[in-house]
C-alpha positions, 0 to 999 in steps of 0.5 A: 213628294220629294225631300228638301236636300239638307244643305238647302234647309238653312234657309226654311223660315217658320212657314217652310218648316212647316210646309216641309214637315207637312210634306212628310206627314201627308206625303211621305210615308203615310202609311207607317206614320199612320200605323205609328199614330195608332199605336203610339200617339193615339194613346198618348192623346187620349191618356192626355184627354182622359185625365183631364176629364177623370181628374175633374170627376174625382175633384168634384167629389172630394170638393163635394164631400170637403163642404159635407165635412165641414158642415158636420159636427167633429167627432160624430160617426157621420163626422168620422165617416165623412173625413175617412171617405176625403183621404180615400178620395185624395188617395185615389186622386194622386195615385190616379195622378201618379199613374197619369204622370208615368203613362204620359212619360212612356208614350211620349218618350216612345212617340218621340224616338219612333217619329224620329226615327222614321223622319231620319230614314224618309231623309235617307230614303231608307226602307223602314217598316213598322215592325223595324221602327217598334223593334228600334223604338225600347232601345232608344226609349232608354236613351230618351230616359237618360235625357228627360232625367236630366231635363227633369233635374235642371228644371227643379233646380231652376223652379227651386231657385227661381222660388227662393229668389221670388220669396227673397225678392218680396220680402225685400221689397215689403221691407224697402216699402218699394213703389215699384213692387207690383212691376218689379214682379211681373217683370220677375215673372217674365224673365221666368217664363223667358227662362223656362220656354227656352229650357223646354225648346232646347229640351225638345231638340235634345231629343231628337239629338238623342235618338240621332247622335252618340249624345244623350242627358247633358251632352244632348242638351249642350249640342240642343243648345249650341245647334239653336243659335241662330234659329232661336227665333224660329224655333220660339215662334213655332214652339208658342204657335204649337202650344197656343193650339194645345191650349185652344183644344184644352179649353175646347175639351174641357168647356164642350166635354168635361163641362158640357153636360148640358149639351147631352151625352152624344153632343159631349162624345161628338165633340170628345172625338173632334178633340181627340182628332185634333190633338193627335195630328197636332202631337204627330205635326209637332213631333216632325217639326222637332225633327225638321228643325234639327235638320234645320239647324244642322243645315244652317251650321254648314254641318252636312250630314251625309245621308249613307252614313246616316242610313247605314248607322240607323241600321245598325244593331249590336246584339240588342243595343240600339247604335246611334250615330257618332258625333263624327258621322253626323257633324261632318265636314262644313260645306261651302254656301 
């Protein structure tokens, strides 16, 4: 199936960026996205469900073993016995956690440059094979780095102050015995989740700046930024669409297979497979709509980007470094409406 051409792609609302990325993943391509998702984004999905039902195994003991502790006399072997078993158990469990945290990082960040990358070249009409693309995909891994270590900063900084102000806000208001307390709150609270859904929208957008363009950590940020105006509202909507389905299958895992004992063991491993599914394909839909919505968002600023340039700098290698895109080739002369 045919490719929507870019300048024409300003005008994809919320359910034409999602028809236009379900043309790629159903119709274009299927065979290296498939071959992609084996490698890539199946692993990602199944670190992201194992934790959560090994996390939930090893607290269930601590906690069980926290209640043996407290009802045991201190200073007593079994006492002493109990209490060494807890550290370990903690030990374990944010070592297990540590663990979780990096592997998640590294197949999400290779997941996002090979989907890109590959979305970038079915819009060149570009020949890419799977062996290409995971060639492509360490080089541009590094850059992704750089951009999440600077995602990973702002959003310290914003949690550090939005605590700090938090914290005076309540002591204030305690003080002035306010009638308001409860509101100003939550009003607080929203303006916070506000905040952060628009650095995680922009950090998704930088990403996929950052394996196209010469721009990564800070710049890639900016240029997220500045590309979103005027698409906001879209890409919002499809962000929270997106992630209130993450959520269902969260629940859904964690009531059917990490609570569902009762159901049996081939009931729980049923359903475990069924979640698995379904949240892979959601990783690999997300990741094309990121792409599409840069094209999106190029098309809609009448920056055009020509495709022979774009297809030319994707092939291009010097010795073992990854060439991105300059700024020059991709925000290219503003077209005529």
């Amino acid at each position: 199936m045919d490719i929507m051409e870019q300048e024409n792609m300003q005008f994809l609302g919320i359910f034409g960026v999602y028809r236009e990325a379900y043309k790629i993943m159903i119709f274009s391509w299927r065979k290296i996205l498939s071959q992609i998702t084996l490698a890539l984004v199946i692993p990602l999905s199944f670190i992201f469900l194992v934790h959560m039902e090994v996390s939930d195994l090893l607290f269930s003991r601590i906690i069980h073993n926290e209640i043996v502790l407290d009802e045991t006399r201190a200073g007593t072997p079994k006492h002493n016995k109990v209490s060494d078993v807890v550290n370990s158990e903690w030990i374990t469990f944010w070592l297990f956690k540590v663990a979780y945290f990096t592997f998640l990082l590294i197949f999400s960040l290779l997941s996002t440059s090979a989907i890109v990358y590959t979305i970038a070249c079915i819009y060149t009409g570009r020949e890419v094979t799977f062996k290409k693309v995971m060639s492509v995909v360490p080089k541009v891994w590094k850059r992704l780095m750089v951009t999440f270590i600077c995602t990973y900063i702002a959003f310290f900084a914003y949690n550090f102050v939005a605590i700090l102000i938090g914290i005076i806000s309540v002591f204030v208001l305690i003080d002035s015995e306010s009638r308001y307390f409860l509101q100003i709150l939550i009003a607080m609270g929203i303006l916070y989740l506000v905040g952060f859904v628009y650095m995680t929208i922009v950090w998704q957008l930088a990403s996929v700046v950052t394996v196209l363009e010469d721009s990564c950590g800070v710049q890639a940020m900016l240029k997220s930024k500045a590309l979103l105006k005027g698409k906001m509202w879209v890409a919002t909507v499809i962000f929270f669409k997106l992630n209130f389905s993450l959520a269902i299958i969260q629940i859904a895992f964690c009531k059917l297979v990490v609570h569902g004992w009762r159901l049996g063991m081939a009931s729980r491993v049923g359903y475990g497979i069924i979640c698995s599914l379904l949240l892979f394909k959601l990783v690999l839909f997300g990741l094309i709509i990121q792409t599409v919505i840069y094209f999106v968002c190029k098309s809609y600023h009448h920056e055009n980007i020509d495709k022979s340039t774009l297809s030319d700098h994707l092939e291009v290698y010097l010795g073992e470094y990854y060439v991105p895109l300059k700024a020059k080739d991709v925000q290219l002369e503003q077209f005529d409406v």
